[in-house]
C-alpha positions, -999 to +999 in steps of 0.1 A: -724+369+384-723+330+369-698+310+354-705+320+320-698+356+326-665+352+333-640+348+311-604+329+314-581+345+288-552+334+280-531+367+274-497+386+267-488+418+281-466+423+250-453+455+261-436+439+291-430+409+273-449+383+301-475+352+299-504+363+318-535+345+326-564+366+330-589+350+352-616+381+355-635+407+327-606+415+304-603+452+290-574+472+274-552+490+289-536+517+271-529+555+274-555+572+250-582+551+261-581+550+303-583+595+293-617+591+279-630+586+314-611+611+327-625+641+308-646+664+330-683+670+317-682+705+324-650+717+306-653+722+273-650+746+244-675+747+226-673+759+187-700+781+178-698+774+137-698+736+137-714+733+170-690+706+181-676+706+219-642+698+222-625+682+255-595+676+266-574+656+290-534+655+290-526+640+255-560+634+245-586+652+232-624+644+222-642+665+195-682+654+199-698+661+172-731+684+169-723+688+206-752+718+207-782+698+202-779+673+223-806+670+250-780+678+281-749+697+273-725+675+286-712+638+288-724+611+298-701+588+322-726+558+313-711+555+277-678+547+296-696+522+312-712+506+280-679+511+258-659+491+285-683+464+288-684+460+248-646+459+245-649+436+272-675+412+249-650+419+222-622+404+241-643+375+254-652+362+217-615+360+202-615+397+188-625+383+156-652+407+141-658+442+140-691+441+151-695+435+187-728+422+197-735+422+238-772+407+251-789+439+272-793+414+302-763+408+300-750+441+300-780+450+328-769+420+350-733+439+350-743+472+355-767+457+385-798+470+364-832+460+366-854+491+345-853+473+311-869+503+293-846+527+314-814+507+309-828+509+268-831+546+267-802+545+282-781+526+260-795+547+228-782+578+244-748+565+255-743+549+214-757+581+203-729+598+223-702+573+217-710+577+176-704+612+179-667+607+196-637+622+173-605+621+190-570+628+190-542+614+210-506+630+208-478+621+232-444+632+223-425+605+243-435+578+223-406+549+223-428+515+215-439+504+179-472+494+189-502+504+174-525+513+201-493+538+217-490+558+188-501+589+182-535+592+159-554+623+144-591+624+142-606+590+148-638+576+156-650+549+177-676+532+155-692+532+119-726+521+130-741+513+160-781+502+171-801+476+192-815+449+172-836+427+191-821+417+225-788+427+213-768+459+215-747+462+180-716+482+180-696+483+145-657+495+148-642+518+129-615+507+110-585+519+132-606+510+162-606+473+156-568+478+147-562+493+178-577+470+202-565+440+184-528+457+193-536+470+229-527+459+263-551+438+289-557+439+320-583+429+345-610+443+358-633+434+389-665+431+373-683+442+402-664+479+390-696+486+368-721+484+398-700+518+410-723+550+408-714+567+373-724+602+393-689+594+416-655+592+403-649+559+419-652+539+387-622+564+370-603+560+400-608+519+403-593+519+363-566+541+373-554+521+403-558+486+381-541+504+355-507+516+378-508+478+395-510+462+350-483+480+345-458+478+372-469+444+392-439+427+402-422+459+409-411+478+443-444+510+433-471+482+423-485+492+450-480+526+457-495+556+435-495+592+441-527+617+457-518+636+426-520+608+401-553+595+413-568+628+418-563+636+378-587+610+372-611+624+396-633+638+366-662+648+390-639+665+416-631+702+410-599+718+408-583+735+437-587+767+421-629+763+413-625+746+451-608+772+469-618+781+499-637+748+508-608+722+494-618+698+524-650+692+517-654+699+477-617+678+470-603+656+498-637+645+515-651+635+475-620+616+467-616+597+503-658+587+496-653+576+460-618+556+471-645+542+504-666+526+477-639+506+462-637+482+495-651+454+477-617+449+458-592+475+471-576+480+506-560+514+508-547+542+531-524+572+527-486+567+534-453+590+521-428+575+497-419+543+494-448+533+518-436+549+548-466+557+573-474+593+581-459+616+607-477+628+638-468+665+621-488+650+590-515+638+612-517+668+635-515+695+606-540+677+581-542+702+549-547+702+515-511+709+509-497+680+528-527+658+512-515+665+478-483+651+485-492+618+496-488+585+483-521+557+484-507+524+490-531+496+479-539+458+478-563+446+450-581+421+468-580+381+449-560+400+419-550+374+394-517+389+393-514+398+433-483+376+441-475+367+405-437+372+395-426+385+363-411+360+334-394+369+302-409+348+272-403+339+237-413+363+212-433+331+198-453+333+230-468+371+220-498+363+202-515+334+224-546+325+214-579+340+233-599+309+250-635+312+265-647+294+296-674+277+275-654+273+244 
């Protein structure tokens, strides 16, 4: 990756009131959203009138329209990957239009691409998909004011979408544009979108960055539950569907999908508050003691890895967003 695909951004985490500067791919980082890659391709209702599919994770849930004739009945992890790396353009050029446009090498160079016509087809699917996306996010503990952590019925991600030329075009609804001017950054290792889309390791790199955005500079930055991570396991099955073979269909899929996050994460199991495991943990390995576990982590060259939290002015919230080449 060169110079002029990274992005310094001068940002606020306004929700815990902090400077920060953002030295890698900036995304959001905010409840509704990090669900969408969560959802599980395979669980779905499907309504027989209107033909829409409806899926749901937690608080969220995803109606995709005319869910019946689409080529493959289920969804695709790839328009994850392209939705992140346009909100990512977004945030790079200032937020300042609704229509995002990303160059395809561009987006090929992150992905690790090289199959132009492939990566094309691609694309058309995954904005096909991403049109289709209605969703619904309701979560009854809602304390902040913010826009992007309020509850919202029925909303969809774009008004138009296409590839014009060498460009990839992605128009925001209304309420989308709102809600990522509003919503939370964070960083991203852009190397995250070179992680096979068939694996949950990309879901489960979000979720880690995620925990560590939101509690850095705390005693549990760097500590988050078995149980936490394996909710955003979207290609890992249940323990019921897993039952009797929960090694090798649950714990043996997550341990290979957290193995592929070496290049920025260091990891290994430990009980609360970091403490290493027990020989009886160690010499009775099960799912049941698994579950209970804790992964403590290190993001590796994290902006924010030994960064200490500051209270700012409320004049500071809204600094302004600065490219490397501006």
């Amino acid at each position: 990756m060169s110079k002029k695909d990274i992005f310094f951004v001068s940002v606020v985490d306004v929700k815990q009131d902090e400077q920060i500067l953002n030295p890698h791919l900036s995304t959001i980082n905010t409840n509704a959203f990090n669900q969408l890659s969560r959802l599980k391709p395979s669980v779905y209702d499907l309504n027989p009138i209107t033909g829409a599919a409806i899926f749901r994770h937690k608080n969220t849930v995803v109606r995709i329209l005319d869910f019946k004739n689409l080529p493959t009945k289920t969804i695709s992890h790839t328009a994850i990957y392209l939705l992140q790396a346009l909100i990512m353009e977004f945030n790079s050029t200032g937020r300042a239009s609704k229509i995002i446009t990303l160059h395809i090498k561009k987006y090929m160079g992150l992905r690790g691409l090289t199959d132009k016509k492939a990566v094309i087809e691609q694309i058309n699917k995954d904005l096909d998909l991403l049109h289709r996306y209605i969703i619904t996010y309701q979560n009854k503990k809602v304390k902040s004011k913010k826009k992007c952590d309020q509850n919202f019925f029925d909303i969809s991600l774009c008004q138009g979408k296409g590839i014009e030329g060498q460009y990839i075009l992605f128009h925001l609804s209304d309420f989308f544009y709102e809600y990522l001017t509003d919503a939370y950054i964070m960083s991203v290792h852009p190397d995250a979108f070179k992680l096979d889309p068939k694996t949950s390791s990309f879901p489960l790199l979000f979720c880690i960055y995620s925990h560590f955005n939101m509690n850095y500079g705390k005693k549990n930055a760097h500590i988050i539950s078995v149980r936490t991570l394996l909710e955003a396991c979207s290609k890992i099955p249940t323990k019921e569907k897993a039952y009797p073979q929960l090694s090798q269909r649950i714990i043996e899929p997550f341990e290979r999908d957290m193995e592929a996050l070496n290049f920025c994460i260091k990891w290994e199991y430990c009980n609360s508050l970091g403490a290493i495991l027990t020989d009886d943990q160690c010499s009775n390995w099960n799912y049941d003691i698994w579950i209970e576990l804790n992964i403590k982590f290190e993001i590796i060259d994290h902006p924010l890895k030994d960064a200490v939290r500051q209270k700012q002015t409320k004049k500071a919230k809204k600094a302004p967003f600065k490219s490397l080449t501006s």
